[in-house]
C-alpha positions as CSV (number, residue, x, y, z in Angstrom):
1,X,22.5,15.3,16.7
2,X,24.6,18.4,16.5
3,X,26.6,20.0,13.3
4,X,27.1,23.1,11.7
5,X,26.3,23.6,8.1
6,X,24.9,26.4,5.4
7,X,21.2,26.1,3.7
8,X,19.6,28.0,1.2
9,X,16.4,29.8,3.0
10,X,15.3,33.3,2.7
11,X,15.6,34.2,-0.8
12,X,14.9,31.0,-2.1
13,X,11.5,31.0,-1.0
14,X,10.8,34.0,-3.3
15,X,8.4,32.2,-6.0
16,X,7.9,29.7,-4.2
17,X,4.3,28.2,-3.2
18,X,4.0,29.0,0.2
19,X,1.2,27.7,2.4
20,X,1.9,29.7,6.3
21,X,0.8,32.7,7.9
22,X,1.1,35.9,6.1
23,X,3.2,37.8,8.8
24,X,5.8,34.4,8.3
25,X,6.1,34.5,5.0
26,X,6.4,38.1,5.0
27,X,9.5,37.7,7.3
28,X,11.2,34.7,5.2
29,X,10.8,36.3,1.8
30,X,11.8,40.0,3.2
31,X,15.5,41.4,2.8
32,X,17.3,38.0,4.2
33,X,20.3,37.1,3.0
34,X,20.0,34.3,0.6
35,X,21.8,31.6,2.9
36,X,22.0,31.6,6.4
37,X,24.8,29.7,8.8
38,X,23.4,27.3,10.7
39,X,24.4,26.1,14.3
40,X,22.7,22.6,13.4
41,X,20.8,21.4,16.3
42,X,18.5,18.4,15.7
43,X,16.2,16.9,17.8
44,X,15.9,13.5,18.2
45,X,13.3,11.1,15.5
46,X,11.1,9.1,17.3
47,X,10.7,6.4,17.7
48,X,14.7,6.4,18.8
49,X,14.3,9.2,21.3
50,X,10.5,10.0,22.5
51,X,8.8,6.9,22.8
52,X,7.0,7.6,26.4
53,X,4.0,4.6,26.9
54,X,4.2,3.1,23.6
55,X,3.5,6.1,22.2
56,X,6.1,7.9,19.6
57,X,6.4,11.3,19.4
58,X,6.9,13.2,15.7
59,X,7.8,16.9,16.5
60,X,6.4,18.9,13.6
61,X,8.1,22.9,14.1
62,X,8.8,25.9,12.7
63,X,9.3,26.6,8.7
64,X,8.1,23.0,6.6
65,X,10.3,22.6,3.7
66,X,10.6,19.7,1.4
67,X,13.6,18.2,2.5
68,X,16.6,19.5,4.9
69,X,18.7,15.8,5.3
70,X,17.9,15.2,9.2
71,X,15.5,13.5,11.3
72,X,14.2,16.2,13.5
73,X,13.9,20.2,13.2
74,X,16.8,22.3,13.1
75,X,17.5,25.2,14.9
76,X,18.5,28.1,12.2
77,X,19.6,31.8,13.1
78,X,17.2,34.3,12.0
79,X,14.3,31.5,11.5
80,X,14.1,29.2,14.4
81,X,12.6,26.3,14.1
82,X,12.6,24.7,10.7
83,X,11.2,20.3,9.7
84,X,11.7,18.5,6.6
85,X,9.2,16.5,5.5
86,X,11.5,14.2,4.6
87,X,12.6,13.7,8.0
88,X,8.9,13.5,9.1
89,X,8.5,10.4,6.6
90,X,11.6,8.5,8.1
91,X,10.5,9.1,11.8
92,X,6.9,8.4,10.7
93,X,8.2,5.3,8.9
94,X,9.8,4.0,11.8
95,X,7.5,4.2,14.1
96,X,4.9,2.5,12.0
97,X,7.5,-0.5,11.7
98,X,8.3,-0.4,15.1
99,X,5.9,-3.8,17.1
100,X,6.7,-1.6,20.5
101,X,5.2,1.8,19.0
102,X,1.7,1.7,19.6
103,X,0.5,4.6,18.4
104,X,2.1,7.9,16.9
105,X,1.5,11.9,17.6
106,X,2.7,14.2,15.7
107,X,3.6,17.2,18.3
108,X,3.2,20.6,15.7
109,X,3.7,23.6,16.5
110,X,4.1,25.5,12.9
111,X,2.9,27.9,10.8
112,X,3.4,26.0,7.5
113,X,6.1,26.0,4.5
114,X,6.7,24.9,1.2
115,X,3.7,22.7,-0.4
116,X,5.9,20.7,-2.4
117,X,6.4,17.0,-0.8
118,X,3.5,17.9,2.2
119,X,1.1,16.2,-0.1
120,X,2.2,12.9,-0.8
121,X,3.0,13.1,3.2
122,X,-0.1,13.9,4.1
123,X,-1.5,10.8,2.0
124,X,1.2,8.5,3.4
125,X,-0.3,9.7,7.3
126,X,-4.2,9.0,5.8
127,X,-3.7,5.9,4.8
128,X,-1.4,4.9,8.2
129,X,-5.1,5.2,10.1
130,X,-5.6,1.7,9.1
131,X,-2.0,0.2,10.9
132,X,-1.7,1.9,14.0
133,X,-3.8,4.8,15.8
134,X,-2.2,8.2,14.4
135,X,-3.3,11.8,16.2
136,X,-2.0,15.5,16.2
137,X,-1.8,17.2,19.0
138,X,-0.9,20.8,18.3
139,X,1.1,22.3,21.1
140,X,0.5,25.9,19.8
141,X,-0.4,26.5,16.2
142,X,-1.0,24.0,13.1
143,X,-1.8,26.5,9.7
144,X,-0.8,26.2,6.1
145,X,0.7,23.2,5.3
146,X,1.0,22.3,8.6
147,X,-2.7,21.9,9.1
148,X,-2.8,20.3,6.2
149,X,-0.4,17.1,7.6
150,X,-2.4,18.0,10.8
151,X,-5.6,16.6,9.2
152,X,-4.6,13.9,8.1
153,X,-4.8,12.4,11.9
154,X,-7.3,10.4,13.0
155,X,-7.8,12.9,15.6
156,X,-6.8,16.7,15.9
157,X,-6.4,18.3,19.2
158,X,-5.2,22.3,19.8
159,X,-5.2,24.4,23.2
160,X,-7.4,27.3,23.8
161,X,-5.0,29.9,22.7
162,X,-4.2,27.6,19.3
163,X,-4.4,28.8,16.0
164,X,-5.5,26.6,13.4
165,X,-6.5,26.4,9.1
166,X,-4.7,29.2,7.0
167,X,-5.5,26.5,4.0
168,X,-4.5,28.9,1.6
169,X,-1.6,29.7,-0.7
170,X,1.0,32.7,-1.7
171,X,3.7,32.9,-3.9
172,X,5.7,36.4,-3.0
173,X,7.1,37.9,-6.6
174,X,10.1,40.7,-6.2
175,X,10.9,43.1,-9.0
176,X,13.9,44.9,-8.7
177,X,13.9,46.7,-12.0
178,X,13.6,50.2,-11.2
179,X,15.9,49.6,-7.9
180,X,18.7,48.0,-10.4
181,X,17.8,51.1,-12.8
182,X,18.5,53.9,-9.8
183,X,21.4,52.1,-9.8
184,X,22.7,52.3,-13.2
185,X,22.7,49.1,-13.7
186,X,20.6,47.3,-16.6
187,X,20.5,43.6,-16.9
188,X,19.5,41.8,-20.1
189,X,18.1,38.4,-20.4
190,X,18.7,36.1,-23.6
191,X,16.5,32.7,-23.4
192,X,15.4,30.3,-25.5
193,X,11.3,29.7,-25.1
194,X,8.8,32.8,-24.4
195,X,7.7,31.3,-21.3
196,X,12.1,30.7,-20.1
197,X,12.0,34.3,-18.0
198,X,8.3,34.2,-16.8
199,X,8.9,35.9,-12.9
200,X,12.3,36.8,-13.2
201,X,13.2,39.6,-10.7
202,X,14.9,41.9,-13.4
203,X,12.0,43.5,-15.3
204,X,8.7,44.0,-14.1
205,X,6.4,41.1,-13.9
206,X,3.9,40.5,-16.8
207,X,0.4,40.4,-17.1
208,X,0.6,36.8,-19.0
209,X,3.3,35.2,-16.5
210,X,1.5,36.7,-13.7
211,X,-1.9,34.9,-15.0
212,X,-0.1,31.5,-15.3
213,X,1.2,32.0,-11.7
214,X,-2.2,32.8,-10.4
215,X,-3.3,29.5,-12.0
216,X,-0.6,27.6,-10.4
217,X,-1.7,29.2,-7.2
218,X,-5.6,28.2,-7.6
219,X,-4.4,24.8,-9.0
220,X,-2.6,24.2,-5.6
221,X,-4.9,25.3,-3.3
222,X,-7.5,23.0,-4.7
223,X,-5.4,20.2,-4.2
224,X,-5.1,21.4,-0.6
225,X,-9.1,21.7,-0.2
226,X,-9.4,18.5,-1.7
227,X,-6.5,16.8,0.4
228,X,-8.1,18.5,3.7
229,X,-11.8,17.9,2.6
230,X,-11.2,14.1,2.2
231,X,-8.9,13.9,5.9
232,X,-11.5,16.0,7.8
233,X,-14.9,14.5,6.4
234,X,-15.9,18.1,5.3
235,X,-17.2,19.7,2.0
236,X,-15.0,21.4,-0.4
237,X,-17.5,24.3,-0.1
238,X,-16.9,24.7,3.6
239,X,-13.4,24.8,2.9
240,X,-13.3,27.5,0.3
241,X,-15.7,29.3,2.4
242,X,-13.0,29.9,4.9
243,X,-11.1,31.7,2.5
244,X,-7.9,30.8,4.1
245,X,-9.0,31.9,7.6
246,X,-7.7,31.0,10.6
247,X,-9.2,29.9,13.9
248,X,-8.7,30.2,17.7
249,X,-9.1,27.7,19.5
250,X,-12.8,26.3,19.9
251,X,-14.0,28.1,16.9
252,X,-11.6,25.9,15.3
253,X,-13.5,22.7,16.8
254,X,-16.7,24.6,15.8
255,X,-15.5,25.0,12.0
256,X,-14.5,21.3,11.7
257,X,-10.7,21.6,11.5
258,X,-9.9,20.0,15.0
259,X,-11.7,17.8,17.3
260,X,-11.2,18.4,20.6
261,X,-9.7,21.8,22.8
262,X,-7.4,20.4,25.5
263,X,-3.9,20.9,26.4
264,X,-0.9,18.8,25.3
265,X,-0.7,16.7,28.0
266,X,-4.1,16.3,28.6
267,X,-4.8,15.4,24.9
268,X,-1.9,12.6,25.4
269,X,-3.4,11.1,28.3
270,X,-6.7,10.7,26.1
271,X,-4.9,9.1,23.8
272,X,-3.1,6.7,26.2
273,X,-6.4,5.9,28.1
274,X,-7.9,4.8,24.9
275,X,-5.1,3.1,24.3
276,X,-5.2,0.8,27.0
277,X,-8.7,-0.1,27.2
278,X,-8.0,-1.4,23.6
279,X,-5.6,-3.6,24.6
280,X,-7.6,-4.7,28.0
281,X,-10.8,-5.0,25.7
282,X,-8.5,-6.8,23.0
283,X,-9.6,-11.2,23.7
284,X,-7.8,-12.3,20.8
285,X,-3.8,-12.6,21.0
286,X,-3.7,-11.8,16.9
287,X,-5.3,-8.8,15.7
288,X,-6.5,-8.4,12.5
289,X,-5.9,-5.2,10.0
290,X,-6.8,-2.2,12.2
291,X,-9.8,0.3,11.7
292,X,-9.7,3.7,12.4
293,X,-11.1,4.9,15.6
294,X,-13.2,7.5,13.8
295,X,-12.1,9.8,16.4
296,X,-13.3,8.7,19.8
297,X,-11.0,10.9,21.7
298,X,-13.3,13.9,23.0
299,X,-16.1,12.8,21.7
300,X,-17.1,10.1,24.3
């Protein structure tokens, strides 16, 4: 699918919870212009394009924001790679309909994005363990929100140089008070409720809105730990423990956060061996309601 078209990124994410990598986040809420043009080039959804034995492929790249009105990532100038998790959910959604899909990966390579919608995705890819075998295979990095979508698998997989975790959140605040000021220019704001200009980017932040944002902040990354501690098996504990740190490779097998180290295609190739000594093992030509494999994959 190919288009042109203008988004909103950059500047929008000021305020914004954030789950990604610092040095990201740094670089998307940074002096961007507010919208960028985009040379619109989407990938293909699976099941309708990568479907190789049986097995649909869910690319997962780049920036994760709530919605962006395509299947696949986009290509944007200045960003690279960003995935809506709406388009996720329709590929994912497919697939799961889909009799000839018989199992689904979702291929990430990201360093997170907006929280808002990655939730309720992440429960939807939970709850798919009991329909049809579901496994991430990260072909670099899976942090942030990513991670978090990531654990909802059955089974996690990441190469030796991977990065994984980052379960953390940040919301970047900008104040451009006394820069306006140099200028000579002074704005005013007239609103109705005391809480209407909490954050605004006029006046120096507050010590009350800035306490009511650092709640928001701890109230969302609780729902992360909780999400990831449920997906994973794991102990809230553990997870706060991290402190939003992030893992290379078989220290992230070590911490809990993935299940195997292997390459891409060696991780696929477990998955479509398992695959199809389930269906030679299979003696009855209806199956009931699946279970999940309680990930068998590298730990035979």
């Amino acid at each position: 699918m190919r288009g042109t078209g203008v988004f909103p990124f950059g500047l929008s994410l000021l305020d914004t919870p954030l789950s990604m990598s610092v040095g990201q986040a740094r670089a998307l809420t940074g002096p961007l212009p507010g919208r960028c043009n985009v040379p619109a080039v989407a990938s293909p959804a699976c099941p309708c394009g990568q479907m190789p034995e049986g097995v649909a492929i869910i690319p997962v790249a780049g920036l994760l924001v709530p919605k962006l009105g395509v299947p696949g990532p986009l290509l944007v100038d200045g960003l690279g790679s960003v995935t809506g998790y709406d388009g996720i959910r329709a590929s994912f959604a497919l697939a799961l309909a889909d009799d000839a899909v018989r199992a689904v990966v979702f291929d990430i390579d990201s360093t997170g994005g907006e929280i808002a919608a990655c939730l309720d995705l992440a429960d939807l890819i939970y709850a798919a363990r009991s329909v049809k075998p579901v496994m991430a295979i990260l072909s670099e990095t899976a942090l942030g929100t990513a991670y978090v979508l990531a654990s909802a698998c059955e089974v996690v997989s990441m190469p030796r140089t991977g990065r994984i975790g980052g379960l953390g959140v940040l919301v970047a605040h900008v104040d451009y008070s006394q820069a306006l000021g140099a200028a000579g220019v002074k704005v005013t704001l007239i609103s109705y409720g005391a809480r209407k200009a909490d954050g605004n980017d006029v006046q120096p932040l507050a010590h009350e809105a800035r306490a009511r944002i650092q709640a928001d902040v701890d109230a969302l990354g609780e729902m992360l730990v909780t999400t990831v501690a449920r997906n994973r098996h794991l102990k809230r504990t553990t997870l706060r423990a991290m402190q939003a740190g992030e893992f290379l490779g078989g220290k992230g097998v070590a911490a809990g956060l993935a299940d195997l180290v292997a390459a891409p295609d060696e991780a696929f190739a477990a998955l479509v061996h398992e695959l199809d000594v389930e269906r030679r093992a299979s003696v009855s030509p209806v199956a009931g309601p699946r279970r999940p494999s309680r990930r068998r994959i590298g730990h035979s």
